[in-house]
C-alpha positions in Angstrom: 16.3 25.0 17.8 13.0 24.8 16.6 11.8 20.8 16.4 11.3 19.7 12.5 8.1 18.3 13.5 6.7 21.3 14.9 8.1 23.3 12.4 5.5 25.2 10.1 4.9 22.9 6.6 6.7 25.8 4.5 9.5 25.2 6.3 10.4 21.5 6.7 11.9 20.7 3.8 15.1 22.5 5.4 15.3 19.2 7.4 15.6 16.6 4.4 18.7 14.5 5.2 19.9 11.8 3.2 19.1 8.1 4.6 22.0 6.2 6.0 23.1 3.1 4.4 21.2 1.0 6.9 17.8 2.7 6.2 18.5 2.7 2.2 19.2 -1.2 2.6 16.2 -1.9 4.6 13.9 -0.1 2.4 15.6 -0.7 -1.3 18.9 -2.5 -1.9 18.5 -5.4 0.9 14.7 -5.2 0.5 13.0 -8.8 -0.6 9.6 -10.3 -1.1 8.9 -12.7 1.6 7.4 -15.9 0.7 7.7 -17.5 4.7 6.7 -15.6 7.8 7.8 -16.8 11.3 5.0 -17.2 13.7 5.9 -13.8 15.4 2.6 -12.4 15.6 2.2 -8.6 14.1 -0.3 -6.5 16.7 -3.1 -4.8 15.6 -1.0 -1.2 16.7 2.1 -2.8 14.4 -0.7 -2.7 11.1 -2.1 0.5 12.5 1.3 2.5 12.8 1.5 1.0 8.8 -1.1 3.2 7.9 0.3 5.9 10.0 3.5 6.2 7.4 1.6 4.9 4.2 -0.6 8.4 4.5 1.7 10.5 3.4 2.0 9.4 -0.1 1.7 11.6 -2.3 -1.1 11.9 -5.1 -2.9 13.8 -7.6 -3.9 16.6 -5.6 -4.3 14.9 -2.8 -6.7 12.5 -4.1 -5.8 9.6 -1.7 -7.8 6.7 -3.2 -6.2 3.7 -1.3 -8.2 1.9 0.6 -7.0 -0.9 3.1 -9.0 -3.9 4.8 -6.9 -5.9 7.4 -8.0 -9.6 7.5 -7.6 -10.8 11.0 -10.4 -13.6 11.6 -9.6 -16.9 11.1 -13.1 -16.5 9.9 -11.8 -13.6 7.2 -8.8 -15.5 6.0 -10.2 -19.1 5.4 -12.6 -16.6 3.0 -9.9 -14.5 1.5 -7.3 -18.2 1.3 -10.5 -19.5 -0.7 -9.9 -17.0 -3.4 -5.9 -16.9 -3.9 -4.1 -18.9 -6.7 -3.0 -22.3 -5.6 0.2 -21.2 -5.7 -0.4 -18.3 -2.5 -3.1 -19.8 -0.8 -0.3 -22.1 1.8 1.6 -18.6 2.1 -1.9 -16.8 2.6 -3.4 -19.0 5.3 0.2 -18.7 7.2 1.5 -15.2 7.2 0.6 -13.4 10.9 -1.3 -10.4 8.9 -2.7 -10.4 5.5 -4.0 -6.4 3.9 -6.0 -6.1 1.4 -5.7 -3.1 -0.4 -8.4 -1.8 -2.2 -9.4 1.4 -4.1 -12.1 3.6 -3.5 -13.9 4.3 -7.0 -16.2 7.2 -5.6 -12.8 8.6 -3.5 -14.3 12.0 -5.5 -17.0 12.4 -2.5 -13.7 12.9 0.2 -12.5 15.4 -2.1 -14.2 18.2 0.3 -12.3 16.3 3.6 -8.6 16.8 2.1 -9.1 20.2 0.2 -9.7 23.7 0.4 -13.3 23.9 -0.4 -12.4 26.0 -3.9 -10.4 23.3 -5.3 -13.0 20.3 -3.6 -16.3 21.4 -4.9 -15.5 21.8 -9.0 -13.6 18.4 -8.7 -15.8 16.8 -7.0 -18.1 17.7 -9.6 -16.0 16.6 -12.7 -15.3 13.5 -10.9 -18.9 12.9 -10.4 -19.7 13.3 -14.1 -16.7 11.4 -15.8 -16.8 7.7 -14.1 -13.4 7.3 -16.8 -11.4 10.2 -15.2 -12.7 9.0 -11.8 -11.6 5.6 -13.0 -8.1 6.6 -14.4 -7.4 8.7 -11.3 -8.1 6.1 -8.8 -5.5 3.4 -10.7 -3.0 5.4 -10.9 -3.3 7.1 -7.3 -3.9 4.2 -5.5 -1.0 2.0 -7.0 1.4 4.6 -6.0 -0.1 4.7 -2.2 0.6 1.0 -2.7 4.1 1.1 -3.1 4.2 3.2 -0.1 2.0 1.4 1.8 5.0 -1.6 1.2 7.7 1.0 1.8 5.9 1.5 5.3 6.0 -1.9 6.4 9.6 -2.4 5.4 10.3 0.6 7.5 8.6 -1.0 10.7 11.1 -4.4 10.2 8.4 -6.0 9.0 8.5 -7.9 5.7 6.0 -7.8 2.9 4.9 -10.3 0.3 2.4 -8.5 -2.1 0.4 -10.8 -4.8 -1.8 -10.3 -7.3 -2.2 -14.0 -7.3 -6.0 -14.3 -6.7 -10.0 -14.1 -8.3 -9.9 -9.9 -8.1 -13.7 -10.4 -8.4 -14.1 -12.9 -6.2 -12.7 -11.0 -3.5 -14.2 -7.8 -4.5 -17.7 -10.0 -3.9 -17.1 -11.9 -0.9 -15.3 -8.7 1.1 -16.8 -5.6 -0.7 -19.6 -6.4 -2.0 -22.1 -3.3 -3.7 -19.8 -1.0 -1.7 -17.4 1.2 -4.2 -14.3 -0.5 -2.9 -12.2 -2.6 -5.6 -9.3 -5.0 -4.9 -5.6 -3.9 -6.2 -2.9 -6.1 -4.2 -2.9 -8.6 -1.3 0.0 -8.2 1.0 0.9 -10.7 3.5 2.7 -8.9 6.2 5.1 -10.3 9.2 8.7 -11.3 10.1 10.7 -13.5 7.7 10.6 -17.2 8.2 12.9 -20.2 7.5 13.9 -19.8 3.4 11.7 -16.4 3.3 13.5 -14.9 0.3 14.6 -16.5 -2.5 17.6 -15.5 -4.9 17.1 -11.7 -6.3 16.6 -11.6 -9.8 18.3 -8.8 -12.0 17.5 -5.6 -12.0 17.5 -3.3 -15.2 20.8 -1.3 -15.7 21.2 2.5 -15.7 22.0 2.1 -19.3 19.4 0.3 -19.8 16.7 3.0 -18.5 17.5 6.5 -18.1 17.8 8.9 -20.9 18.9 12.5 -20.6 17.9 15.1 -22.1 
């Protein structure tokens, strides 16, 4: 039997299994923001192997406008703790791993890297021209990387606690600076401490959200 993995593209979707119950817990049903982090430290491979999952996201035409910046330093995160909200900057300073994940506004100029050169060279160009498509494009694209980006550390046995708790600008400043990346989310990352999640709150109902038509 031919190995999914090696199987050509066209042909792996013949592999999709459902998850188990385990998986769909530890990813969605069981899932919480952590607000604690034990002092378990997360390795630099743990954050790598992160990004390893997070890639596959899907986007508009394979757009991929996420960018991520992993503050190590104690250097990096007295700087980054200095911009947070009063409320996350304890949580900040604490957590084993903090990401910063950032879009790229000129992602356009990868657009030849990740497609067929027919498709990269007239979007690239349209891109290039119309900073509010460029601008639209990268929000959307790179919120959705986001999500996965949290899916992937959930699916490591990591826990995340995204925030958009801080001075955007501020960070975009002190970590960015005239380069075209722009903060969307900080995400403390590590393993759930003492009282790390609190009570869920509801979620909306079926009824509530889904039409038919």
């Amino acid at each position: 039997m031919t190995d999914l993995a090696e199987a050509p593209e066209s042909d792996r979707t013949s592999g999709l299994t459902p998850l188990d119950a385990a998986a769909r817990a530890a990813l969605f049903t069981e899932a919480h923001t952590a607000h604690t982090f034990a002092e378990t430290p997360v390795t630099e491979a743990e954050l790598a192997e992160i990004w390893e999952l997070a890639r596959w996201a899907p986007t508009s035409a394979n757009f991929q406008p996420l960018r991520v910046l992993y503050v190590n330093s104690a250097e990096g995160r007295a700087r980054l703790v200095d911009h947070m909200n009063e409320g996350n900057k304890a949580k900040t300073a604490a957590a084993p791993a903090v990401a910063v994940l950032a879009l790229d506004s000129r992602f356009h100029t990868q657009l030849p890297n990740v497609l067929p050169e027919a498709m990269a060279a007239p979007l690239t160009d349209m891109f290039e021209a119309n900073e509010e498509a460029r601008a639209n494009s990268a929000q959307f694209n790179s919120a959705l990387q986001a999500g996965y980006f949290i899916l992937a550390v959930r699916a490591l046995g990591l826990a995340a606690g995204p925030m958009l708790g801080y001075n955007k600008d501020a960070v975009d400043t002190e970590f960015f600076g005239d380069s075209p990346w722009r903060t969307i989310l900080v995400v403390n990352i590590g393993h759930p401490g003492e009282g790390a999640f609190r009570d869920r709150l509801p979620r909306l109902d079926h009824s509530d959200v889904v039409r038919w038509a």
